[in-house]
C-alpha positions in Angstrom: 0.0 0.0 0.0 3.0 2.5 0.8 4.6 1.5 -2.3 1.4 2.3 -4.0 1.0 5.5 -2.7 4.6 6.5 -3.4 4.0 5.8 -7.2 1.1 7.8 -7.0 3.0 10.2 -5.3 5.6 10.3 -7.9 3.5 10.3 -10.9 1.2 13.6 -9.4 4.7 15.6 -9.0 5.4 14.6 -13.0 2.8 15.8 -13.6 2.6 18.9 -11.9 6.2 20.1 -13.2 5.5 19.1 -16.7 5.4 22.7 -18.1 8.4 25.4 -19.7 9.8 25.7 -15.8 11.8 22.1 -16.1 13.6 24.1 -18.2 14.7 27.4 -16.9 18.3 26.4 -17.8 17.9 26.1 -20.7 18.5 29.3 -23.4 16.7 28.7 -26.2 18.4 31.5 -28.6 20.1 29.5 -30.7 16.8 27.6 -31.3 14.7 30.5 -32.0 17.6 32.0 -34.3 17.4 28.6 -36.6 14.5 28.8 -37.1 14.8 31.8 -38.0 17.6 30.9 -40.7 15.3 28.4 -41.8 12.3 31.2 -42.7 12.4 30.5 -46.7 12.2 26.6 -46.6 9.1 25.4 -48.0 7.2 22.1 -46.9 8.2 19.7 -50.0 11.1 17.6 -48.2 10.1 17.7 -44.5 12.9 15.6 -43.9 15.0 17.9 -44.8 13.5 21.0 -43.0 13.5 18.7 -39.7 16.9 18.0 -39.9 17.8 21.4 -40.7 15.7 22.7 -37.7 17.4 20.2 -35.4 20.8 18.8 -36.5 22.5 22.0 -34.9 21.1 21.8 -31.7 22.0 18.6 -28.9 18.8 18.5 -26.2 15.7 17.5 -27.4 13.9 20.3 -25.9 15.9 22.7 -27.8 15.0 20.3 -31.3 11.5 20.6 -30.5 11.4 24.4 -29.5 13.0 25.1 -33.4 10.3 22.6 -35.1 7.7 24.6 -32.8 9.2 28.2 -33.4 9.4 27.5 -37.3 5.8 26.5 -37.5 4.3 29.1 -35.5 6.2 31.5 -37.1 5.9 30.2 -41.2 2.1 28.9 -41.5 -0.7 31.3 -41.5 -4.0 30.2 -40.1 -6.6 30.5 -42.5 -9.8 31.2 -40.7 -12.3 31.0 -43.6 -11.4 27.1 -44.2 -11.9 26.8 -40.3 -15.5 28.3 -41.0 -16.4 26.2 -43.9 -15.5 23.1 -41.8 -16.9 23.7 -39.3 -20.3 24.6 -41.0 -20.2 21.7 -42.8 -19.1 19.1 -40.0 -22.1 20.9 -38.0 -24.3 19.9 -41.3 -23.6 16.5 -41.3 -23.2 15.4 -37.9 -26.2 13.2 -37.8 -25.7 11.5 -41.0 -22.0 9.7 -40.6 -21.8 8.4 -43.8 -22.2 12.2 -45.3 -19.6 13.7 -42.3 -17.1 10.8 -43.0 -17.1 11.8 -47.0 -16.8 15.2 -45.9 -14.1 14.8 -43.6 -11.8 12.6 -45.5 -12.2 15.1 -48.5 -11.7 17.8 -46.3 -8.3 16.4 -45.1 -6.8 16.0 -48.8 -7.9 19.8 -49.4 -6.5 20.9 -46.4 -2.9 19.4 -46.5 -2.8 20.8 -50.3 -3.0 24.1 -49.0 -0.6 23.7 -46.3 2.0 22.4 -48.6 1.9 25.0 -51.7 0.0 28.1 -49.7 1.6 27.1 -46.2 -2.5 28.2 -44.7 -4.2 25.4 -42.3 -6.4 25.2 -39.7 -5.3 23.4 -36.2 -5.3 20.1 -37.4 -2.7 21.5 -39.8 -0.6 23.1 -37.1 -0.4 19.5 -35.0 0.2 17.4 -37.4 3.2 19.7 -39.5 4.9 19.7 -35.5 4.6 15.9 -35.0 6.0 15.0 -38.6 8.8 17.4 -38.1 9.3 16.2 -34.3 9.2 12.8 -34.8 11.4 13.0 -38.2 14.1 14.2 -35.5 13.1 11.2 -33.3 11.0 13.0 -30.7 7.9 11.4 -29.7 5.0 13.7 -30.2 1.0 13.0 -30.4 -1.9 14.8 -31.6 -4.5 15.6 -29.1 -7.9 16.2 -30.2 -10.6 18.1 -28.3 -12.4 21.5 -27.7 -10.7 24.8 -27.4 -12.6 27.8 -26.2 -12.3 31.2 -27.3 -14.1 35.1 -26.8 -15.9 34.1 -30.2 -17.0 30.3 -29.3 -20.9 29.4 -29.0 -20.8 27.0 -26.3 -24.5 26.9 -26.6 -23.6 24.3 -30.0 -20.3 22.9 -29.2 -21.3 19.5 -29.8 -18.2 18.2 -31.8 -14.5 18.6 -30.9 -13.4 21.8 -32.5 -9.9 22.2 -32.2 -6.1 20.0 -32.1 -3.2 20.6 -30.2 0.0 18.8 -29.3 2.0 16.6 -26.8 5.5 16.2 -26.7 7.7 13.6 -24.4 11.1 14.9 -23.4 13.3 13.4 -20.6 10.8 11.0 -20.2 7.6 13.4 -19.5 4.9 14.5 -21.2 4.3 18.6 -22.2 1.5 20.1 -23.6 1.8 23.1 -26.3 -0.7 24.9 -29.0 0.8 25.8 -31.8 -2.3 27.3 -33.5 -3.4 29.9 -30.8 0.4 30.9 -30.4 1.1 31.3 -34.1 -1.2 34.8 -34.0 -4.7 36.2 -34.3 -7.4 35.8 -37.0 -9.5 38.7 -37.6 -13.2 37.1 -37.0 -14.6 39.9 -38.8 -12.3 40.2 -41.8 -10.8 36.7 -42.0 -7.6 38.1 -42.1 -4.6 36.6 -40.0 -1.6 38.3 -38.3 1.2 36.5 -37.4 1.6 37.4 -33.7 3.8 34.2 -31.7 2.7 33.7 -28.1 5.4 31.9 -26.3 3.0 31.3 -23.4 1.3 28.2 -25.2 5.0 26.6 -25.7 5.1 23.6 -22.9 2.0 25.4 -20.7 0.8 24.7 -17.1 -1.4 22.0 -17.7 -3.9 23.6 -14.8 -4.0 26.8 -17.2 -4.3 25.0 -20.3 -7.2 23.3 -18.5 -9.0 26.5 -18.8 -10.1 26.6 -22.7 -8.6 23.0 -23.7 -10.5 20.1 -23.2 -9.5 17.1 -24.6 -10.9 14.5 -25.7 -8.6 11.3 -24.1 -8.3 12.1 -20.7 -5.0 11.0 -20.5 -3.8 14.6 -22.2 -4.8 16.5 -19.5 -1.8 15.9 -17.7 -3.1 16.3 -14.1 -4.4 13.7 -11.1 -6.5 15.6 -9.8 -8.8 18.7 -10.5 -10.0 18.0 -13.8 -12.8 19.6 -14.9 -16.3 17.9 -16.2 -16.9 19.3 -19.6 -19.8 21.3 -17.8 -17.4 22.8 -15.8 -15.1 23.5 -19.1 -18.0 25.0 -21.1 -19.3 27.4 -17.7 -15.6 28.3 -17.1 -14.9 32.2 -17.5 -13.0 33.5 -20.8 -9.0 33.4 -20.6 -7.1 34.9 -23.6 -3.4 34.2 -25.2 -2.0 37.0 -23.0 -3.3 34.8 -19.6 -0.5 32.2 -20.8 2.0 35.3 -20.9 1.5 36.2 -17.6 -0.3 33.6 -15.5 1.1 30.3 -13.9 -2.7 29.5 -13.0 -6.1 31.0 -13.0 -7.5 30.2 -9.6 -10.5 31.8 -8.8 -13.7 32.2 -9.8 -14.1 29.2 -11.9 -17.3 30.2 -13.1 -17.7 33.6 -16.2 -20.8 34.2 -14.8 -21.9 35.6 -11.5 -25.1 37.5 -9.5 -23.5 39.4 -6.8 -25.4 42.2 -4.7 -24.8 45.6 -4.8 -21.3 46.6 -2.6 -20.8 42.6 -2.6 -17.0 42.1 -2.8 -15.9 39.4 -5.5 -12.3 38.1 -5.5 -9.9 37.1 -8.4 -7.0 35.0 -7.7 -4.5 34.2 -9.9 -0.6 32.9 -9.8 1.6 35.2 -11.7 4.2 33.8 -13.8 6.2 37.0 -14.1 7.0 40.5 -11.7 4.0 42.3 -12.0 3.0 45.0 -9.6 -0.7 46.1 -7.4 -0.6 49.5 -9.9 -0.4 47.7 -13.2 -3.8 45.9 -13.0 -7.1 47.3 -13.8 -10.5 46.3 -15.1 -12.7 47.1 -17.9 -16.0 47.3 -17.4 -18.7 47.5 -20.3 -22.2 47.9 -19.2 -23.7 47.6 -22.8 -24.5 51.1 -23.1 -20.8 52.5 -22.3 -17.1 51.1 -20.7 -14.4 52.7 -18.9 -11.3 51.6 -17.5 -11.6 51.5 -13.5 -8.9 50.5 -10.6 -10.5 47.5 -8.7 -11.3 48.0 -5.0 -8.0 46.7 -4.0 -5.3 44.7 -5.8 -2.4 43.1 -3.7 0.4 40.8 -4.6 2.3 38.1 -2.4 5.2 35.6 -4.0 3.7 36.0 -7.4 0.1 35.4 -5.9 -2.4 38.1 -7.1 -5.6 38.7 -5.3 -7.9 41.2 -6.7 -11.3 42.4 -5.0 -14.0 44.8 -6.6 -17.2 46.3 -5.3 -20.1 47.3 -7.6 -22.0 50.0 -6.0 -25.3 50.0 -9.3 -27.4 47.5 -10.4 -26.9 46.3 -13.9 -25.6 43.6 -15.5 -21.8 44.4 -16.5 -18.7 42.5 -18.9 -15.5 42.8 -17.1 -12.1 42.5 -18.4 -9.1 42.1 -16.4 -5.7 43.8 -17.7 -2.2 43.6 -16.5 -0.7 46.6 -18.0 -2.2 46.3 -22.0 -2.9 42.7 -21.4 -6.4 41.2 -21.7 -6.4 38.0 -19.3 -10.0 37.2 -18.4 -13.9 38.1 -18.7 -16.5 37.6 -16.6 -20.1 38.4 -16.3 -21.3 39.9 -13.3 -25.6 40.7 -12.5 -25.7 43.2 -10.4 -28.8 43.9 -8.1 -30.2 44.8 -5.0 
């Protein structure tokens, strides 16, 4: 039984460190600068770009930090063919021999593009980082699941929307998402930026938890905590700039909330880099106008941020927390007597 308990033991604290602080000795400049080099390769001899990514380099975090730099920084997502699959996979989800057609002749389309136009959607992104990885021997899986953004309607996520990746090194399993870090689509235009995110490279799984649900529970990389997909689906909004500058979001777990007026409500969060009380603020859009407000009081102990606001109207109010420019969170908050 003590045995048991110690493997248990052990497992939990793998799990726990598996995220970008194993390695904090590690520079990863001369990583970033091959890929770099490497901007003008194309995607016709993958062999060829993997060991050109890699063959410089001797740990295999360092390999798979260039094969995940490269890709983030070369192939553009192309939001339109994400909303024509999407349409159509919500179209034929109840007849599977009409979803199955669609999705196998979806797949040759969208691997065409990503080889002459280098434009895919997430299933794109993870399968372009485990070729590469594993063509430089590093075992790496696709995960498959739901990922949820400002602009997702939870109200009809009924199919898994969205891929990511896990990748083994020294023996432990690390989760990364090279789609949301390669930049932003314009929902409105259609048009993409490239914009890298370096927060989504080896996350906290606990964070990642927040807007990444996958499908095999195994790839949530946690013993304990793990959310029910009702949970997941009622959880408040995080955006790219949370995995910037949180280690976790820790409270509330819920987006929405009825409070009473001069009710206090408390956000806590742990801060992955030196932030200070004055650099945090809230805004706060009441549907007819928004402004930019201090909260009631914002303190900050060992990288642990605790944040308390008081409403003193009724009225029913989107708020937004920033850390200096950054949007982290939103939350609904019903205000009322």
């Amino acid at each position: 039984m003590k045995t048991v308990s110690l493997i248990l033991l052990f497992t939990f604290t793998l799990h726990l460190q598996a995220q970008i602080s194993d390695f904090k000795t590690i520079n990863f400049k001369k990583a970033d600068s091959i890929a770099l080099e490497c901007k003008d390769e194309g995607l016709y001899n993958l062999p060829e770009l993997s060991n050109k990514l890699t063959s410089p380099l001797t740990t295999d975090v360092e390999k798979f930090r260039a094969i995940y730099k490269w890709v983030c920084n070369n192939i553009a997502n192309d939001y339109s063919l994400y909303l024509k699959n999407k349409r159509k996979r919500q179209r034929f989800k109840d007849d599977s021999i009409k979803f199955n057609t669609w999705n196998n002749n979806f797949r040759k389309k969208l691997f065409k593009t990503l080889l002459e136009d280098q434009r895919t959607i997430c299933t794109g992104y993870a399968y372009l980082v485990k070729t590469l990885a594993e063509l430089a021997n590093l075992e790496c899986e696709i995960v498959q699941g739901y990922g949820r953004v400002s602009t997702t309607d939870i109200e009809n996520l009924e199919l898994p929307n969205h891929s990511w990746n896990a990748i083994k090194l020294n023996n432990k399993w690390y989760l990364c998402d090279p789609t949301w870090a390669s930049g932003i689509p314009n929902p409105e235009t259609n048009r993409f930026t490239f914009n890298y995110n370096d927060g989504f490279f080896l996350a906290n799984p606990k964070l990642f938890a927040v807007n990444h649900f996958p499908d095999d529970p195994k790839w949530w990389l946690m013993d304990k905590d793990i959310p029910t997909f009702e949970a997941f689906l009622t959880a408040p909004i995080i955006y790219g700039k949370a995995y910037e500058n949180l280690e976790l979001h820790i409270a509330p777990k819920l987006m929405h909330h009825v409070i009473k007026k001069y009710q206090t409500i408390t956000f806590k969060y742990q801060l992955s880099k030196t932030t200070k009380p004055e650099d945090i603020s809230l805004l706060i859009d009441s549907g007819f106008n928004n402004w930019k407000t201090k909260p009631t009081s914002a303190s900050i102990k060992k990288k642990s941020l605790i944040i308390k606001h008081q409403f003193k109207t009724n009225g029913f109010y989107d708020v937004h927390l920033y850390i200096k420019d950054d949007l982290i969170s939103t939350y609904t908050i019903k205000v009322k007597s």
